[in-house]
C-alpha positions as CSV (number, residue, x, y, z in Angstrom):
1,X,0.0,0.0,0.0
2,X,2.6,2.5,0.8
3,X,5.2,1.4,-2.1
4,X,1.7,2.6,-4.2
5,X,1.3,5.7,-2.7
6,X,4.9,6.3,-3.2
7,X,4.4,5.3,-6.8
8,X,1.7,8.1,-7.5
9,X,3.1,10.9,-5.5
10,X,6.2,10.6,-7.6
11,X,5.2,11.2,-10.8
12,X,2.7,14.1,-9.4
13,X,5.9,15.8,-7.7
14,X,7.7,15.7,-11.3
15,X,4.6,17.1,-12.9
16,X,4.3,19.6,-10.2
17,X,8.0,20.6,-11.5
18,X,7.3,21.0,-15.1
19,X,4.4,22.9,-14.4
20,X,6.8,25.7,-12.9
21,X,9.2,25.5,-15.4
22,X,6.6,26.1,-17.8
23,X,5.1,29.0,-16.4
24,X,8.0,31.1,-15.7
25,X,8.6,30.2,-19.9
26,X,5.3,31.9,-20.6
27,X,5.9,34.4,-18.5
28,X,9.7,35.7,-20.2
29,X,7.8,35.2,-23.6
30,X,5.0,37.3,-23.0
31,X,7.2,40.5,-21.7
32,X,6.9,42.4,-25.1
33,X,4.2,44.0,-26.1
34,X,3.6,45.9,-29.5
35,X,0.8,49.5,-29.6
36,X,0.5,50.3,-33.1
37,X,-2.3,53.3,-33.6
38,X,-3.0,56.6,-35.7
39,X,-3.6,59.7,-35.1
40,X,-4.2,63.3,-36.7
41,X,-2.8,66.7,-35.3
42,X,-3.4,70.4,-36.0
43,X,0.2,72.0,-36.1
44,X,1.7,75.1,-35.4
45,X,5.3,75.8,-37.5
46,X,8.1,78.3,-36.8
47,X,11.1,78.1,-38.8
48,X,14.0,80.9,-37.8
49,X,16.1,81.4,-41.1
50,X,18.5,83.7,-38.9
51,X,20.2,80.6,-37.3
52,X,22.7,79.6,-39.4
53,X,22.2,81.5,-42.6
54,X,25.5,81.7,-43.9
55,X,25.3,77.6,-44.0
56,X,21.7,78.0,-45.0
57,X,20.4,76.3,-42.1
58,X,17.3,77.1,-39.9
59,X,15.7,76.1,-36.4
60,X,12.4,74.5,-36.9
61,X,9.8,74.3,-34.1
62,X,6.8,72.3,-34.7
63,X,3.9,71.8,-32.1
64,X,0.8,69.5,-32.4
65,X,-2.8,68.7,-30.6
66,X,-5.0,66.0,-31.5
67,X,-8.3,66.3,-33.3
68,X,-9.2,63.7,-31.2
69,X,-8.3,61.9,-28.1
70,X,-5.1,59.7,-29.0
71,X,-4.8,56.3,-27.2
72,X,-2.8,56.5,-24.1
73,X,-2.9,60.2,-23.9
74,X,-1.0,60.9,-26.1
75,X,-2.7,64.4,-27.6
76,X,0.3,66.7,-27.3
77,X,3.9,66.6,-29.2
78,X,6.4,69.1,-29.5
79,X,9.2,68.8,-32.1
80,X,12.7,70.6,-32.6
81,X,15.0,70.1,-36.0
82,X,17.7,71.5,-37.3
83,X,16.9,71.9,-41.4
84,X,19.3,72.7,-44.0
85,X,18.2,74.2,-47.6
86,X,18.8,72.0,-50.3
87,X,20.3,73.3,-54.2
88,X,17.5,75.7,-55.5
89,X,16.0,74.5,-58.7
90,X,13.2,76.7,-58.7
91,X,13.2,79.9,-56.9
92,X,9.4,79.9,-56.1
93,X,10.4,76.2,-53.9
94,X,12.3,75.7,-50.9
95,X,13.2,72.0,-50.0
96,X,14.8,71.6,-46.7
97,X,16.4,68.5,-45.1
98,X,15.2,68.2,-41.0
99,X,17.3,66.4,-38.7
100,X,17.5,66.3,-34.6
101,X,21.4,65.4,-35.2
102,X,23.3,68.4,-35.5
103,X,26.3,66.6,-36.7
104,X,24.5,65.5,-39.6
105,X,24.6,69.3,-41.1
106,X,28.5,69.6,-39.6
107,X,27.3,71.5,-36.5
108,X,29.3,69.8,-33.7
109,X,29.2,72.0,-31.3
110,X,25.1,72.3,-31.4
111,X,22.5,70.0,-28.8
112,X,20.7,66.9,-30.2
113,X,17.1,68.0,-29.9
114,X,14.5,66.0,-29.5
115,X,10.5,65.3,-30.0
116,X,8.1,64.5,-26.9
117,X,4.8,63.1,-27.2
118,X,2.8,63.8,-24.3
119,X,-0.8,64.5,-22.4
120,X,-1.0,62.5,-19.6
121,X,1.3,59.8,-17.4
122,X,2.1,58.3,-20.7
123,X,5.0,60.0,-22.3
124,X,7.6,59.3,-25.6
125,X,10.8,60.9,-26.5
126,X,12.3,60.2,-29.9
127,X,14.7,62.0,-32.8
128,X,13.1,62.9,-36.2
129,X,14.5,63.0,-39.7
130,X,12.5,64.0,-42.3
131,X,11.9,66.8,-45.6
132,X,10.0,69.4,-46.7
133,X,9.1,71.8,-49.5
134,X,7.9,75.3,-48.7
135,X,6.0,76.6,-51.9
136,X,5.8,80.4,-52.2
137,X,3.8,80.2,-54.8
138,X,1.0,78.3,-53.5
139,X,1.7,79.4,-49.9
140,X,2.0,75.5,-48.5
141,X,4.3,73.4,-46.8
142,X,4.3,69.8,-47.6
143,X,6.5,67.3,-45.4
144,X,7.2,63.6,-43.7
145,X,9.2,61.3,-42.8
146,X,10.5,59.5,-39.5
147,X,10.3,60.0,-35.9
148,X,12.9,57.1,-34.0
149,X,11.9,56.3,-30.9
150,X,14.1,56.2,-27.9
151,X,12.5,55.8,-24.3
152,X,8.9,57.1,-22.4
153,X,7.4,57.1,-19.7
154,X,4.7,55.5,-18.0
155,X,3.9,51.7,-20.3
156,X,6.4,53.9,-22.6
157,X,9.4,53.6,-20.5
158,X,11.4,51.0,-22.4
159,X,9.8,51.8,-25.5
160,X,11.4,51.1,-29.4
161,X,9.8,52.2,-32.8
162,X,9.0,54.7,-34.7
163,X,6.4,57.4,-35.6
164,X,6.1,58.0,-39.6
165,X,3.7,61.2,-40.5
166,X,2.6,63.5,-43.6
167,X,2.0,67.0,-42.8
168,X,0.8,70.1,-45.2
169,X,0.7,73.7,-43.4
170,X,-0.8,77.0,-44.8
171,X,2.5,79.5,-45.1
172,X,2.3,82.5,-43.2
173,X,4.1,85.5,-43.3
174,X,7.8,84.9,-41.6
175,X,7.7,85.5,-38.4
176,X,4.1,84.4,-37.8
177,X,3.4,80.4,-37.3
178,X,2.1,78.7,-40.3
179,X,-0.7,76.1,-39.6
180,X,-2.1,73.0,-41.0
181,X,-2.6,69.2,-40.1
182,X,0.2,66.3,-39.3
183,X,-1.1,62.7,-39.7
184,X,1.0,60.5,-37.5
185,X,1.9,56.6,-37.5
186,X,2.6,54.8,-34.1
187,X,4.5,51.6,-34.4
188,X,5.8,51.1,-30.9
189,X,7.3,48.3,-29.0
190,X,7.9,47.8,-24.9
191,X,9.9,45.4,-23.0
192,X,9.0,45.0,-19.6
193,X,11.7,43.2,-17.0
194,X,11.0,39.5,-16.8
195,X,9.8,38.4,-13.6
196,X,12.5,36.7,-11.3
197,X,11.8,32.6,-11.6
198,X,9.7,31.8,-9.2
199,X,10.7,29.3,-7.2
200,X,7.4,28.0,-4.4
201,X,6.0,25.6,-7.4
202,X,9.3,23.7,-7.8
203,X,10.4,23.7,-4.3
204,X,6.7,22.3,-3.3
205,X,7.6,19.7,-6.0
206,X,11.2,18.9,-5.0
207,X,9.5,19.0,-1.4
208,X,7.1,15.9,-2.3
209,X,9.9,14.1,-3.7
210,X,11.8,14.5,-0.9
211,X,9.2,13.2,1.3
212,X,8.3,10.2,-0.9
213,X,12.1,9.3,-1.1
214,X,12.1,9.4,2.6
215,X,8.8,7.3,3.2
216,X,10.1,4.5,0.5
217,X,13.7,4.6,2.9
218,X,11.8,3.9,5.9
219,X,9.9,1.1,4.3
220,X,12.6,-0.4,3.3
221,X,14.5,-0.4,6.5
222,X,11.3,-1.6,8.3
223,X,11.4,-4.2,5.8
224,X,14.9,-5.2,6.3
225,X,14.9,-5.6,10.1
226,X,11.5,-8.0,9.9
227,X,13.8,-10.5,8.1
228,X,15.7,-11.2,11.5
């Protein structure tokens, strides 16, 4: 009777161990997790030509607020480039280069700027690169490209990916910010920390084999002694 009890709580202590080694698997695989989302902003644009004009290069501050609640709160973003003016072809179009990366125009000396997305505990920071053209003519801007993203706060605290967006402004006088409408793409990925293993489900296990071990020893010896 006891050698069968031994013989069931055996297998039940082994199954007790896999169980914890497979839960602590599903747990490490399921630390990433992807928010991918759109959203449309109405933008304000200053460009300051007086920066760096003898290198043809200008400051560019662009702020946004959502038409519409964004997920996560994020309904706010302010953005800050560095733009350089490409070879004129046509005198009635400007087409800039943007960057956050000073050293990508040869200004070492200059910060990195930055973009934040914000609104609410929920936070993102990230570096753009993108183009535009400024048409006198037809008094628009018309622009895109890349936002990289770097860190957060909040679920964004670890966060990876990037933000593409289209944006087209109305071009007002210098001096005055032009205004118009930025579409933006969130493709965004988070890594939280992986739990520490956790250890009660295959100590309870090794526990049970322990005690089963023990039992079938004492058997044994009581076994052994009723020979004599």
């Amino acid at each position: 009777m006891f050698n069968s009890k031994i013989n069931w709580l055996l297998p039940v202590a082994l199954t007790i161990v896999s169980l914890g080694s497979n839960l602590q698997t599903v747990k490490a695989q399921s630390s990433d997790k992807s928010y991918i989302f759109s959203a449309d902003y109405t933008t304000s644009v200053i460009i300051d030509p007086s920066f760096r004009p003898e290198l043809g290069i200008v400051r560019a501050t662009i702020t946004g607020e959502s038409v519409e609640p964004v997920p996560y709160e994020l309904n706010f973003f302010i953005s800050n480039t560095y733009g350089k003016l490409n070879p004129i072809e046509n005198p009635a179009i400007n087409r800039y280069t943007f960057n956050s990366d000073p050293r990508v125009f040869g200004l070492d000396e200059e910060p990195i700027l930055a973009d934040r997305y914000y609104g609410g505990t929920n936070e993102l920071f990230g570096t753009a690169s993108d183009s535009a053209e400024i048409n006198f003519a037809e008094g628009t801007i018309r622009g895109g490209g890349t936002i990289t993203i770097s860190g957060g706060k909040g679920l964004f605290k670890n966060a990876k990916g990037t933000i593409t967006f289209t944006q087209q402004d109305r071009l007002n006088p210098p001096g005055t910010p032009s205004q118009g409408l930025a579409k933006l793409n969130f493709n965004l990925q988070t890594s939280q920390p992986v739990p520490e293993p956790n250890a009660s489900i295959t100590f309870i296990g090794m526990t049970v084999i322990g005690i089963a071990l023990r039992i079938k020893g004492n058997i044994r010896r009581k076994d052994n002694s009723s020979i004599f």
